[in-house]
Backbone as a printed PyTorch tensor [residue, N CA C, xyz], in Angstrom:
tensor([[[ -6.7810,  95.1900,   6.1790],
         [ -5.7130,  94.2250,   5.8840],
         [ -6.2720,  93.1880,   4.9210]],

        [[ -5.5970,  92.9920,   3.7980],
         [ -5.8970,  91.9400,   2.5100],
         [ -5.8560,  90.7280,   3.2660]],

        [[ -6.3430,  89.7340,   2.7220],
         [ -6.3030,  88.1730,   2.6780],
         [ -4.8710,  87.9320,   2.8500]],

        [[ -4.1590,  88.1990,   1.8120],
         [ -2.2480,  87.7360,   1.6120],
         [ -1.9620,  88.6030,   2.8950]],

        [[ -2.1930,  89.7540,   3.1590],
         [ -1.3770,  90.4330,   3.8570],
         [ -1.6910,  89.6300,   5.8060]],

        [[ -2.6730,  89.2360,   5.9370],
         [ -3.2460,  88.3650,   7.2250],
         [ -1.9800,  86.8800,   7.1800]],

        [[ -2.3960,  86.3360,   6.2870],
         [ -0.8620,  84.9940,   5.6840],
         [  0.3260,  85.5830,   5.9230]],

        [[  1.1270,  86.6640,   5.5700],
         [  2.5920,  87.4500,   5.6390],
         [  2.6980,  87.4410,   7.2210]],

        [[  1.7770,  87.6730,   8.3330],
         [  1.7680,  87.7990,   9.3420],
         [  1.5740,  86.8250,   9.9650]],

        [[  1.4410,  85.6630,   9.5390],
         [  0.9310,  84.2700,  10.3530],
         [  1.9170,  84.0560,  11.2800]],

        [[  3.4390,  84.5200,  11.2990],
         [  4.0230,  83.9880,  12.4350],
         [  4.1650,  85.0810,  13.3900]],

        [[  3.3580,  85.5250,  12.8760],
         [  3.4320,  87.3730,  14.5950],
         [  2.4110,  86.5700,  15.5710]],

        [[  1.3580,  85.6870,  14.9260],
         [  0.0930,  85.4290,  15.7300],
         [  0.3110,  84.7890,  17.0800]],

        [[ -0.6060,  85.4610,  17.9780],
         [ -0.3530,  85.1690,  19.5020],
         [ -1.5570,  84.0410,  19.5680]],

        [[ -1.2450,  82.8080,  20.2450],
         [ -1.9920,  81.8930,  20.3570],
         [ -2.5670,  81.9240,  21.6240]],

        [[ -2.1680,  82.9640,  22.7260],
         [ -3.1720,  83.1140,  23.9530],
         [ -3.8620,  84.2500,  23.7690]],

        [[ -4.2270,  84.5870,  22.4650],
         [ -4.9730,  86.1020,  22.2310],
         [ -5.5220,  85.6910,  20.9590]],

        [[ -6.4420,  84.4780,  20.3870],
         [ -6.5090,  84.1460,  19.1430],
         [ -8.0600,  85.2100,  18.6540]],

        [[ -8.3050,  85.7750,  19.8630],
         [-10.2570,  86.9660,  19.1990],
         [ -9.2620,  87.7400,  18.2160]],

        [[ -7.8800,  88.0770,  18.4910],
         [ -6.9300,  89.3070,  18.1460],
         [ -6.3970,  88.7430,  16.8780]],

        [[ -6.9770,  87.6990,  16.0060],
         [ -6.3570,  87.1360,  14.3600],
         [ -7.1220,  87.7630,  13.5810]],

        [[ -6.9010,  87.5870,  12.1110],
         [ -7.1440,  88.6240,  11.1710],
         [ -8.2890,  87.3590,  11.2340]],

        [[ -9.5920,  88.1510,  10.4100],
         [-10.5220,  87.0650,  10.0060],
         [-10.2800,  85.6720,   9.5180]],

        [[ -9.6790,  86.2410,   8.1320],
         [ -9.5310,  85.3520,   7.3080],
         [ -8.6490,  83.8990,   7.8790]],

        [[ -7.5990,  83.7210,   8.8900],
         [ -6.8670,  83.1960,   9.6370],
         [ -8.4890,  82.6020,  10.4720]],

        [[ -9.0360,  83.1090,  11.0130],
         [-10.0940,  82.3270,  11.3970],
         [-10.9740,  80.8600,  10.7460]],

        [[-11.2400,  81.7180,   9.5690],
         [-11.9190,  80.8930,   9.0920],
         [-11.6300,  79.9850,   8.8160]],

        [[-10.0830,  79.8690,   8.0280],
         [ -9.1560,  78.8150,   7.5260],
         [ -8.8490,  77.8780,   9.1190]],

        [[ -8.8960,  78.2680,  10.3580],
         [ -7.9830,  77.5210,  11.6090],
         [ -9.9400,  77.0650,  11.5340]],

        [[-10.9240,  77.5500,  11.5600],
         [-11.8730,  76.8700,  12.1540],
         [-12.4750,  76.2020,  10.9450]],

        [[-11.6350,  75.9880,   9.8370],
         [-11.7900,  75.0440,   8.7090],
         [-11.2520,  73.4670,   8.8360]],

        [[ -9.9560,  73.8770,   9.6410],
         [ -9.0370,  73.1010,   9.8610],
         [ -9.6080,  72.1340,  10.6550]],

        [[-10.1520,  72.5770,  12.1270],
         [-11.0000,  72.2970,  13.5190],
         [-12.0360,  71.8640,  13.0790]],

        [[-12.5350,  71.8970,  12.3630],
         [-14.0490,  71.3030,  11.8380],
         [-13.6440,  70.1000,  10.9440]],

        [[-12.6230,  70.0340,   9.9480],
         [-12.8300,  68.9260,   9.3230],
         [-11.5410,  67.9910,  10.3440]],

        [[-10.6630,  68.5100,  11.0280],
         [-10.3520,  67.2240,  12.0880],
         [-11.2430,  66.6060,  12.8860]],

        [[-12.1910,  67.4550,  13.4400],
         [-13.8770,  67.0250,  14.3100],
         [-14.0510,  65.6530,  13.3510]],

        [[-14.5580,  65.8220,  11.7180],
         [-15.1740,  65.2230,  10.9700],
         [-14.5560,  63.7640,  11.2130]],

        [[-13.2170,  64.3720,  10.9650],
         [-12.4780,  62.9290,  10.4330],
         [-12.2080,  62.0520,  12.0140]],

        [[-11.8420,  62.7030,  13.2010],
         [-12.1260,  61.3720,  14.0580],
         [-13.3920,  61.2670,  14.2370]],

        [[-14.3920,  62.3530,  13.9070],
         [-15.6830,  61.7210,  14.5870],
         [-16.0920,  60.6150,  13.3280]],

        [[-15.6930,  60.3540,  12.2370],
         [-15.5510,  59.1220,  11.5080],
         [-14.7500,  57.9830,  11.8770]],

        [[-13.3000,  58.8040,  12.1610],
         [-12.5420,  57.8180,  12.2200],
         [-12.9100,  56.3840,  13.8920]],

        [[-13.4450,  57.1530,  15.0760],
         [-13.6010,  56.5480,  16.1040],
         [-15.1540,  56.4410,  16.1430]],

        [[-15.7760,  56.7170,  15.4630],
         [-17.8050,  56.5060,  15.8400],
         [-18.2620,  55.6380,  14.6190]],

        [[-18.2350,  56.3910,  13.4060],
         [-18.3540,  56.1600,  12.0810],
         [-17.9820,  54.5290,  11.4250]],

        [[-16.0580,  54.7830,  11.9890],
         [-16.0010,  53.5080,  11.5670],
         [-15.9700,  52.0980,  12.6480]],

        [[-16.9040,  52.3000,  13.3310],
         [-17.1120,  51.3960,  14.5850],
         [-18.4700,  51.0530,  13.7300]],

        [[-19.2580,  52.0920,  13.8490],
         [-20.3990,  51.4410,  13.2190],
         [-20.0830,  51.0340,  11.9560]],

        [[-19.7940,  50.8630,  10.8280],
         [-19.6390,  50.2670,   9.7080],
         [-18.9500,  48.8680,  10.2280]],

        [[-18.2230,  48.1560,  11.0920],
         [-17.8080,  47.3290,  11.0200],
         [-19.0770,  46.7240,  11.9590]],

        [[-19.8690,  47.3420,  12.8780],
         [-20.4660,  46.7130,  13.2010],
         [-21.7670,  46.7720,  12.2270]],

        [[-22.1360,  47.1480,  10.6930],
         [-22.9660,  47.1270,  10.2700],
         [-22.6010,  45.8540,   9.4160]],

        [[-21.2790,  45.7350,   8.7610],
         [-21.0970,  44.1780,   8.1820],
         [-20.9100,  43.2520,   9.0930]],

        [[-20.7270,  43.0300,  10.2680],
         [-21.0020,  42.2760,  11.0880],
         [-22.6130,  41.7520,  10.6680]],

        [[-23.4660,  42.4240,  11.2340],
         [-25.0100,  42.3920,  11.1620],
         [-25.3870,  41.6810,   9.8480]],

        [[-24.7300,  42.2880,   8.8640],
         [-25.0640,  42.1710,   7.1680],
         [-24.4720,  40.6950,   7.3430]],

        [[-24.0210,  40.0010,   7.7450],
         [-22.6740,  38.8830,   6.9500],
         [-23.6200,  37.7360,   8.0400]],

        [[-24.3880,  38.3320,   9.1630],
         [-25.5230,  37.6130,  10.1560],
         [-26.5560,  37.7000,   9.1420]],

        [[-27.1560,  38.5150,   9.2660],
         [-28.1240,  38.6650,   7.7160],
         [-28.1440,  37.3650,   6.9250]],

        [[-27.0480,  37.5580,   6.0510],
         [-26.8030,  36.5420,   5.0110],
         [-26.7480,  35.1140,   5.5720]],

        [[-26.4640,  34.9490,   6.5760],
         [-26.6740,  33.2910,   7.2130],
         [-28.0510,  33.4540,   7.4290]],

        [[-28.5730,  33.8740,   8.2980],
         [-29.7900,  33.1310,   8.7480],
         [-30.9120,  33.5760,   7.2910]],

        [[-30.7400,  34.5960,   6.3810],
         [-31.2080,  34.5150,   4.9830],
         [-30.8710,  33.0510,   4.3200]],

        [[-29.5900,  32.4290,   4.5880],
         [-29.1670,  30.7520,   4.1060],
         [-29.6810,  29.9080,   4.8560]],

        [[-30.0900,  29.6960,   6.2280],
         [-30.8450,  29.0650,   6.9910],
         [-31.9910,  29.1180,   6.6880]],

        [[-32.4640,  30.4430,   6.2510],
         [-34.0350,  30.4380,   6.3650],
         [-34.6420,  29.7430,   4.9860]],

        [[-33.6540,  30.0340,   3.6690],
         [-33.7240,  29.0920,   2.8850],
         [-34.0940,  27.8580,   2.8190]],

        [[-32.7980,  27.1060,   3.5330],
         [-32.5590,  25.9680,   3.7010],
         [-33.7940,  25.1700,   4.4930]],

        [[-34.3450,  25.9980,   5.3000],
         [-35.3100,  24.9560,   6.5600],
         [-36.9240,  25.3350,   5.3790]],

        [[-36.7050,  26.4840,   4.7890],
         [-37.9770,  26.6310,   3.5070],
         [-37.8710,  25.2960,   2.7230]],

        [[-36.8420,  24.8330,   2.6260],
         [-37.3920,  24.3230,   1.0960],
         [-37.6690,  22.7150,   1.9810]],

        [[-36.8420,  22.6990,   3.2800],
         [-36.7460,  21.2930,   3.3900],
         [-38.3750,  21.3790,   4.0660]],

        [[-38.7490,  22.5680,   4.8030],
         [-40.2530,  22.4660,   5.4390],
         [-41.3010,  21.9420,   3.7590]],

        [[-41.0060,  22.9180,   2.5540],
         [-41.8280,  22.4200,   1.4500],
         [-41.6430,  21.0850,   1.3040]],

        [[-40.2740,  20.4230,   1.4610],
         [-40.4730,  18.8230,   1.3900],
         [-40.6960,  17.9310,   1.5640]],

        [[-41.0750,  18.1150,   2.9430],
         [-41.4090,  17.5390,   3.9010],
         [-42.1420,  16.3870,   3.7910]],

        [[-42.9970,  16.2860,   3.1660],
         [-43.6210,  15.2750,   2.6680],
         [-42.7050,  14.0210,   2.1040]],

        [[-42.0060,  14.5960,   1.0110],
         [-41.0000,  14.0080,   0.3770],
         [-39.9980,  13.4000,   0.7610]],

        [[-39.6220,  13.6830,   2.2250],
         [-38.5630,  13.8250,   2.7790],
         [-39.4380,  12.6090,   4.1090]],

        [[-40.3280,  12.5140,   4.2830],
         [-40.9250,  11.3290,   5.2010],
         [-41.6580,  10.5910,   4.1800]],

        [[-41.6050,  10.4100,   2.7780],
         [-42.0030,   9.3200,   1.8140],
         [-40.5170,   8.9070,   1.6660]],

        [[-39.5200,   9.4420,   1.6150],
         [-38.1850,   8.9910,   1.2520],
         [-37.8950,   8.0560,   2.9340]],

        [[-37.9610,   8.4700,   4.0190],
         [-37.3760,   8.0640,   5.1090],
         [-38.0540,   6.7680,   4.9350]],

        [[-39.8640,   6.4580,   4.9390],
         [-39.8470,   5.1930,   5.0870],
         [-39.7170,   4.5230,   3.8450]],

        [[-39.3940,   4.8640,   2.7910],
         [-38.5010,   4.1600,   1.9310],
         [-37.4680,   3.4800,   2.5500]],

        [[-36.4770,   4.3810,   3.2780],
         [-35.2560,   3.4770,   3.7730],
         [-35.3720,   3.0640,   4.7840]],

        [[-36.6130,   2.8770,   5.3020],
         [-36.4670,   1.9760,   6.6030],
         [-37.0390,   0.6510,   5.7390]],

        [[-37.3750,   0.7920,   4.6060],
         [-37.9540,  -0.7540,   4.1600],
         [-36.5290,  -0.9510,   3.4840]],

        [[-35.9490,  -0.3350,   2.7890],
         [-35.0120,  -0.6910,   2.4600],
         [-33.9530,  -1.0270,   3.8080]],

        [[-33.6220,  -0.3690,   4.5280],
         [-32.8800,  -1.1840,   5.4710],
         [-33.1800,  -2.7490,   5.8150]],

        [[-34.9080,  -2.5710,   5.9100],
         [-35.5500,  -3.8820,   7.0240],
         [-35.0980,  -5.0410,   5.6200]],

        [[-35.0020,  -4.7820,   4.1810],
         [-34.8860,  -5.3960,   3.1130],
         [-33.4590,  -6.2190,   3.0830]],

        [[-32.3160,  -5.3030,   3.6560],
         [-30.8600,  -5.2930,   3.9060],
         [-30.5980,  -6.4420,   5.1990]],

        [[-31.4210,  -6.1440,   6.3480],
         [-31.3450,  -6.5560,   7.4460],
         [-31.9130,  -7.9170,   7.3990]],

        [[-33.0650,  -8.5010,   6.3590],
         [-33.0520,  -9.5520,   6.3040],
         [-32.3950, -10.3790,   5.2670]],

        [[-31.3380,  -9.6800,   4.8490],
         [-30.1850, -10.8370,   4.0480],
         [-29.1910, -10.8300,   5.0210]],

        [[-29.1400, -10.8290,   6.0720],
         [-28.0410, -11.0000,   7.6070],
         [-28.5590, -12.0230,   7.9400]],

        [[-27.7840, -13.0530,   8.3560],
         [-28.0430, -14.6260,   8.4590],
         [-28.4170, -14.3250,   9.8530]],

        [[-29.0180, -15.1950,  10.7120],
         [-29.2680, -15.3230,  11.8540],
         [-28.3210, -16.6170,  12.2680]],

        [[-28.0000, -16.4730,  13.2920],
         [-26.8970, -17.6380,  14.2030],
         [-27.5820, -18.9630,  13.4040]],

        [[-28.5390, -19.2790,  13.3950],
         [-28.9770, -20.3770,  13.2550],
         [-28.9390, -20.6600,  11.3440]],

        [[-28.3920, -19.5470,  10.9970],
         [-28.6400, -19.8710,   9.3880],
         [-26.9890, -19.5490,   8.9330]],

        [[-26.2030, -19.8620,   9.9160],
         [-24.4210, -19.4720,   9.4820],
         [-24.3720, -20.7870,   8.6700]],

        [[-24.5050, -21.8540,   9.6350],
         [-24.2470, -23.4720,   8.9710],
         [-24.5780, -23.7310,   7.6400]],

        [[-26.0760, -23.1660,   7.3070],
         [-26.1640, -23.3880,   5.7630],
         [-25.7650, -21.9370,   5.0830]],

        [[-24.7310, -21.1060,   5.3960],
         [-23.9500, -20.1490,   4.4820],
         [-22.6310, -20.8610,   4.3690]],

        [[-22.2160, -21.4330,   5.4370],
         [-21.0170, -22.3780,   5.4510],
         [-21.2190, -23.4860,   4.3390]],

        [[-22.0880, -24.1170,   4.3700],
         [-22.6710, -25.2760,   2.5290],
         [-22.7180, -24.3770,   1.3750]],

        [[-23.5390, -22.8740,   1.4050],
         [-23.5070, -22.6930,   0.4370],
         [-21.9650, -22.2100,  -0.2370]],

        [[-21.1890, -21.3240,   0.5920],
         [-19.4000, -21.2480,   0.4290],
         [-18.9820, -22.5620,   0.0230]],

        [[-19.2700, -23.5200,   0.7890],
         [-18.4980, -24.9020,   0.2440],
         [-18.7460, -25.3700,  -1.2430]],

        [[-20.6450, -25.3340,  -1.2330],
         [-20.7470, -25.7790,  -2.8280],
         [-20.1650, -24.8950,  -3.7190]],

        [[-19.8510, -23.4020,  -3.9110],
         [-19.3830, -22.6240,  -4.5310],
         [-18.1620, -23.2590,  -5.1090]],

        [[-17.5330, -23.5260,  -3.6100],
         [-16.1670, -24.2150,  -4.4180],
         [-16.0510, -25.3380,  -4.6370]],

        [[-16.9710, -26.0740,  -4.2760],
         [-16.4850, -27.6350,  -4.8350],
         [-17.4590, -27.2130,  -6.3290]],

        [[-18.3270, -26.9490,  -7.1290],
         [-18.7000, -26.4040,  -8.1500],
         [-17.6050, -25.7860,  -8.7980]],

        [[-16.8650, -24.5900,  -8.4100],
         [-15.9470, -24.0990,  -8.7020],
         [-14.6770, -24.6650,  -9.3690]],

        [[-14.7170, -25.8600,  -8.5010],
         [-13.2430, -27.2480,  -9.1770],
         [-12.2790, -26.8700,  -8.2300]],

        [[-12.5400, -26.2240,  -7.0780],
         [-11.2850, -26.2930,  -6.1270],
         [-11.1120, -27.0100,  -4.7620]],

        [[-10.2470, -27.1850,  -4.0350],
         [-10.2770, -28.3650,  -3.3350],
         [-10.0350, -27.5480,  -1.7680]],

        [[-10.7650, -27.3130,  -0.8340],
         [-10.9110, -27.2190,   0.2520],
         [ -9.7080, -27.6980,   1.2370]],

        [[ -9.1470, -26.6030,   1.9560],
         [ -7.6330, -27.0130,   2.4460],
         [ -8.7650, -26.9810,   4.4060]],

        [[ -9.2790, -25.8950,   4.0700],
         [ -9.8060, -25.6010,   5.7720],
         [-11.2000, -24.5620,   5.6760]],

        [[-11.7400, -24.5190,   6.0610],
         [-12.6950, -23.4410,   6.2360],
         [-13.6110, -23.3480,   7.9040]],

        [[-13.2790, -22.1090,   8.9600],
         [-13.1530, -22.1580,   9.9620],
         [-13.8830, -20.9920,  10.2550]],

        [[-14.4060, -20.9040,  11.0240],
         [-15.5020, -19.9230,  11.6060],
         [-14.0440, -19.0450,  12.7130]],

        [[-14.2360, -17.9820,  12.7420],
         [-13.6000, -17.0270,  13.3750],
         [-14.1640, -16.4860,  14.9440]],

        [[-13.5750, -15.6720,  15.6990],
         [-14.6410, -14.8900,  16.5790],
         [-15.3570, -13.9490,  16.2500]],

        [[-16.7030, -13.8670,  16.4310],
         [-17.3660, -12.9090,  16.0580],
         [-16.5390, -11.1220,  16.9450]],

        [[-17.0290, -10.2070,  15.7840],
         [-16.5590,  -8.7930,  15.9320],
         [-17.8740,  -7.7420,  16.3500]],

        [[-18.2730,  -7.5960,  17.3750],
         [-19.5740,  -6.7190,  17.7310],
         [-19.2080,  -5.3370,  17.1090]],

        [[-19.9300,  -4.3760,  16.4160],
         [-19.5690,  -3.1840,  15.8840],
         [-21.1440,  -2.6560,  16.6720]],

        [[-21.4470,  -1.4360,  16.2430],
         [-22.6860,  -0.6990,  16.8160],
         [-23.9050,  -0.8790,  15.9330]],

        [[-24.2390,  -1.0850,  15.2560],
         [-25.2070,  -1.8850,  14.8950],
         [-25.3380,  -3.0450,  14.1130]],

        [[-24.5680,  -4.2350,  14.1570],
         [-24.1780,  -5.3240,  13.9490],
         [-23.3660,  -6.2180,  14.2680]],

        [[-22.9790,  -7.5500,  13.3460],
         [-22.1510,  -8.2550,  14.1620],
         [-21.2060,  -8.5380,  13.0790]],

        [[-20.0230,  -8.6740,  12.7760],
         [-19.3890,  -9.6300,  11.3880],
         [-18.7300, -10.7260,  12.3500]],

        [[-19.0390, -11.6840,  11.0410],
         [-19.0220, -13.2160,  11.1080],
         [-17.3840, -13.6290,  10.7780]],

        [[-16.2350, -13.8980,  10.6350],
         [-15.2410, -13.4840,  10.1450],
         [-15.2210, -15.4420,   9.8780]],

        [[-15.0220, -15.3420,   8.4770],
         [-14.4830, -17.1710,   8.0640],
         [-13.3530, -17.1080,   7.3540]],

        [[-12.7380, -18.0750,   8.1220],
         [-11.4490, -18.1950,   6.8420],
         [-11.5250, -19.6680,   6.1660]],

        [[-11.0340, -19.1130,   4.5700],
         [-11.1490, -20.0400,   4.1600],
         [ -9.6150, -20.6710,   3.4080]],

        [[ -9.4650, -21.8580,   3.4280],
         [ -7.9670, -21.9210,   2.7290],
         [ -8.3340, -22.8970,   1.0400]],

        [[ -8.4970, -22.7320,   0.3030],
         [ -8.2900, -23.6510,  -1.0780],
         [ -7.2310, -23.8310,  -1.9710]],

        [[ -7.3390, -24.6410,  -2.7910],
         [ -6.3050, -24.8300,  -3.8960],
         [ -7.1000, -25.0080,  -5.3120]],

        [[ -6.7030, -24.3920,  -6.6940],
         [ -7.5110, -24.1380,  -7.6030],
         [ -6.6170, -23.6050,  -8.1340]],

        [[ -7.0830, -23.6400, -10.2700],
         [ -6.2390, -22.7480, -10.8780],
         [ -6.8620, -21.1870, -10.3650]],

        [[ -6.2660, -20.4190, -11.3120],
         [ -6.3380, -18.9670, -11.1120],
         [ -7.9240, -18.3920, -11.4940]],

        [[ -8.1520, -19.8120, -12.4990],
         [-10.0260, -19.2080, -13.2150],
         [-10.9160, -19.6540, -11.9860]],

        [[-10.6710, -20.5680, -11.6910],
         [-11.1280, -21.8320, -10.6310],
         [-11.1380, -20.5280,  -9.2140]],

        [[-10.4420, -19.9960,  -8.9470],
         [-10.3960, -18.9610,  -7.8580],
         [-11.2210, -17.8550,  -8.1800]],

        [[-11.2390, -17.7380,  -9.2420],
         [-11.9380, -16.4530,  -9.9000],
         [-13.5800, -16.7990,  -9.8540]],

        [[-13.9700, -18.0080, -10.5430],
         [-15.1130, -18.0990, -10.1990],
         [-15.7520, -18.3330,  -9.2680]],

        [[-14.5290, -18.8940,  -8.0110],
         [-15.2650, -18.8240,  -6.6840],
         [-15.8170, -17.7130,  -6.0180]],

        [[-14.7950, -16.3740,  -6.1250],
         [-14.8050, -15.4180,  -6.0730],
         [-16.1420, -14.8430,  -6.0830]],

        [[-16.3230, -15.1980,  -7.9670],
         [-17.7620, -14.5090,  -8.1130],
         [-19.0070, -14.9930,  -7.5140]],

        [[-18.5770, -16.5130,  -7.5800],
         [-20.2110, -17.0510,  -6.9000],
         [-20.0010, -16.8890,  -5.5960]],

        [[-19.3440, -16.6050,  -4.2010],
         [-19.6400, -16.1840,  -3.5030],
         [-20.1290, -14.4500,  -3.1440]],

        [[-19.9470, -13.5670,  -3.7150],
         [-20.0560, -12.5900,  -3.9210],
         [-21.5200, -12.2670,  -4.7970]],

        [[-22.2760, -13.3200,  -5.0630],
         [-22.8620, -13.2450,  -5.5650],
         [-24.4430, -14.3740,  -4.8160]],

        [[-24.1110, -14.4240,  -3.9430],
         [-24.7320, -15.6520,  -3.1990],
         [-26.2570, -14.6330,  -2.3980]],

        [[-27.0890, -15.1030,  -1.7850],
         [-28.5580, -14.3080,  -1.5980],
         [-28.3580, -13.4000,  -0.1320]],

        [[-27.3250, -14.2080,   0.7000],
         [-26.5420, -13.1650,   1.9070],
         [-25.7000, -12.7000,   1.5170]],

        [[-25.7080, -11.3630,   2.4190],
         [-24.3690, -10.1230,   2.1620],
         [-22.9900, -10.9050,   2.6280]],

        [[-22.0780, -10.9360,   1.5680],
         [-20.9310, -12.3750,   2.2600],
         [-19.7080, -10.5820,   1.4290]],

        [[-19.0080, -10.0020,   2.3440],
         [-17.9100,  -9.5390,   1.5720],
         [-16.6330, -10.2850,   2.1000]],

        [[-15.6500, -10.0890,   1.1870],
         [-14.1630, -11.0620,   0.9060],
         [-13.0110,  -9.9560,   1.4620]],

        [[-11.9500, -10.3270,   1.7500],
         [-10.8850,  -9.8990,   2.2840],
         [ -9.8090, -10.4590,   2.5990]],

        [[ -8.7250,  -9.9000,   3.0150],
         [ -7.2680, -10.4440,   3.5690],
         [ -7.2800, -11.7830,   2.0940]],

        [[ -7.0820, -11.0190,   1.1990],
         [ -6.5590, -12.1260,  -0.4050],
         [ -5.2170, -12.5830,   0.0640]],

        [[ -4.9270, -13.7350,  -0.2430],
         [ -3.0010, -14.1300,  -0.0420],
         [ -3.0950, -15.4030,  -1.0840]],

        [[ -2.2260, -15.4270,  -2.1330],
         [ -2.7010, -16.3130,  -3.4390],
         [ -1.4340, -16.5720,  -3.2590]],

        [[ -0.9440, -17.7280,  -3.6020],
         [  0.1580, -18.2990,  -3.8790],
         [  0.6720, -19.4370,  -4.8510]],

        [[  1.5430, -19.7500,  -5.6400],
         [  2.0040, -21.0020,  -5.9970],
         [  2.1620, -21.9580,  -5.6640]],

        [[  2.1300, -23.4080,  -5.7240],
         [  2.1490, -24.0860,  -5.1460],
         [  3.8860, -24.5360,  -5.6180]],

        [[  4.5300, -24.8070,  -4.8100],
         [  6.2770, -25.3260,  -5.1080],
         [  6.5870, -26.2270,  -5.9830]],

        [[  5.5190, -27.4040,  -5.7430],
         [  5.5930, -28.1880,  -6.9660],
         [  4.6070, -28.2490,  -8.7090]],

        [[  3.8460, -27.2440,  -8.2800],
         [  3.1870, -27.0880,  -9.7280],
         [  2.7730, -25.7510,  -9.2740]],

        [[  3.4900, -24.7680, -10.3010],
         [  3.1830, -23.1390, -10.4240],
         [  1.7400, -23.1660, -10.9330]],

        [[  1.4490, -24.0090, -11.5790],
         [ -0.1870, -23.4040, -12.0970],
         [ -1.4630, -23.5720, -10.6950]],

        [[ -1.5380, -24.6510,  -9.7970],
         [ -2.0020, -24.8410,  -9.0580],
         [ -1.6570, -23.5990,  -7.8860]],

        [[ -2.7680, -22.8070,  -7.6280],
         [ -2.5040, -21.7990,  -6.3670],
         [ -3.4760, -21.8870,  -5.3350]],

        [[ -2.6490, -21.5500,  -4.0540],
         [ -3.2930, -21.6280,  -2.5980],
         [ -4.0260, -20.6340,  -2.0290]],

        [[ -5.4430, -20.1660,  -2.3010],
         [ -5.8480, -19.0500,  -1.5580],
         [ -6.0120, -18.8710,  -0.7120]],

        [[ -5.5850, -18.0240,   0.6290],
         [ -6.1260, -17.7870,   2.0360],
         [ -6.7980, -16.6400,   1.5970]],

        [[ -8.7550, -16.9320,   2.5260],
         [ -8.8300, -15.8710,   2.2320],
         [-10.2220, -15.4450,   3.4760]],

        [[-10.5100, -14.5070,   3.8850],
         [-11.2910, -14.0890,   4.5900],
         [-12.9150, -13.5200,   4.4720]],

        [[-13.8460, -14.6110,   4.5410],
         [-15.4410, -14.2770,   4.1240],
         [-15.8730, -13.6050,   5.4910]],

        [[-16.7770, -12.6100,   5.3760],
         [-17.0450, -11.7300,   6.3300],
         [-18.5870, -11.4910,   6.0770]],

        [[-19.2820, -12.2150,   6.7410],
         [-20.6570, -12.1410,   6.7950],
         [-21.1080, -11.4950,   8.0080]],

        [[-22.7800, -11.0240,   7.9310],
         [-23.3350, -10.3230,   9.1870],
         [-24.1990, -10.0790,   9.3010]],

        [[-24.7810, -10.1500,  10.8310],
         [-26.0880, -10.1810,  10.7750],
         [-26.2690,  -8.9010,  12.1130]],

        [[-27.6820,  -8.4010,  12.0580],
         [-28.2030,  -7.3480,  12.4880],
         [-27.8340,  -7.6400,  14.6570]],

        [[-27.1460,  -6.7920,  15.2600],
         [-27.0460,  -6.2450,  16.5590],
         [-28.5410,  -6.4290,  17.0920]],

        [[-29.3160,  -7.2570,  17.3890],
         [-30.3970,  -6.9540,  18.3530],
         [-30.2040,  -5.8800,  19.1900]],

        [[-29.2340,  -5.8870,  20.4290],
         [-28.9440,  -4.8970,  21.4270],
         [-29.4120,  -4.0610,  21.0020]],

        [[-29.1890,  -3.5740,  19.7160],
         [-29.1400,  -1.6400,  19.1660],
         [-30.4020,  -1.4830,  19.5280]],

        [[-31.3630,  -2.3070,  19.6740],
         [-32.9500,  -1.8400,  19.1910],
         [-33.3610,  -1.3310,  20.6900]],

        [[-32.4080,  -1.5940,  21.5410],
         [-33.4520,  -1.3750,  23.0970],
         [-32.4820,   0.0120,  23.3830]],

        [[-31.4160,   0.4770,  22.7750],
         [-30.9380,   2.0790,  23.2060],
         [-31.6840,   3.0190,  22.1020]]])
């Protein structure tokens, strides 16, 4: 029996008698059976492991970026504790332009001479409650004046410019009702000095 002539007969074939198929019908059904084997034994083994091989790979690549990262900072090391006590002098540098309780009174003269220098005329200037934060304290002053607009401006700068850390806030400028050129500043100086507490946690 030919090749074609085994095919012409494919639907006589008894499937509880398959020793009884023409060869060729063999080879082709155990062609069939072998590459379905292939494809789930890919589809359920094969591609388990590939996802668990980029898993691994994509782990790889981090701790390859970690291992980097702790390389270059281990080579720096040096650099990296010449830089730290850099900024602890620079902090301790920072920490002593923070007034101490006992040195508010003469930041309070030097704010005042600013503005009486300045040409403006002192309405109030009042010490606030102090604000505890976690490693410091701000000083909160308000101040009220009257001055032209340059006259405010240069107060501005010479306090901002004074040998303690003094920053400015809550601005409220106004006209005065009877002379627009004359204006009223409220305004908020915020000085500070270093949290002792912090040093004993």
């Amino acid at each position: 029996m030919s090749v074609a002539d085994s095919f012409k007969n494919i639907n006589e074939l008894d499937l509880e008698n398959v020793g009884s198929w023409p060869a060729p019908i063999k080879i082709v059904v155990a062609i069939i059976l072998f590459g379905a084997v292939l494809f789930l034994g890919y589809k359920f083994h094969l591609e388990e492991l590939n996802d668990r091989y980029e898993t691994v790979q994509k782990e790889e690549d981090q701790l390859k970026e970690q291992f980097r990262i702790k390389a270059f900072q281990a080579a720096n090391l040096d650099a990296y504790k010449t830089q730290m006590v850099e900024m602890e002098r620079t902090l301790g540098d920072l920490v002593k332009q923070l007034p101490t309780d006992t040195e508010v009174p003469g930041l309070l003269e030097d704010i005042s001479r600013a503005g009486l220098r300045s040409g403006l005329y002192f309405n109030s200037i009042d010490l606030l409650p102090e604000i505890t934060k976690e490693f410091y304290i701000e000083l909160p002053i308000q101040i009220r004046v009257q001055g032209n607009y340059h006259d405010l401006g240069n107060f501005v700068s010479s306090v901002a410019s004074l040998s303690r850390i003094v920053t400015l806030h809550n601005f409220d400028i106004k006209p005065q009702q009877n002379n627009a050129e004359i204006l009223t500043m409220s305004i908020i100086a915020k000085t500070y000095r270093y949290n002792e507490k912090t040093e004993g946690n």
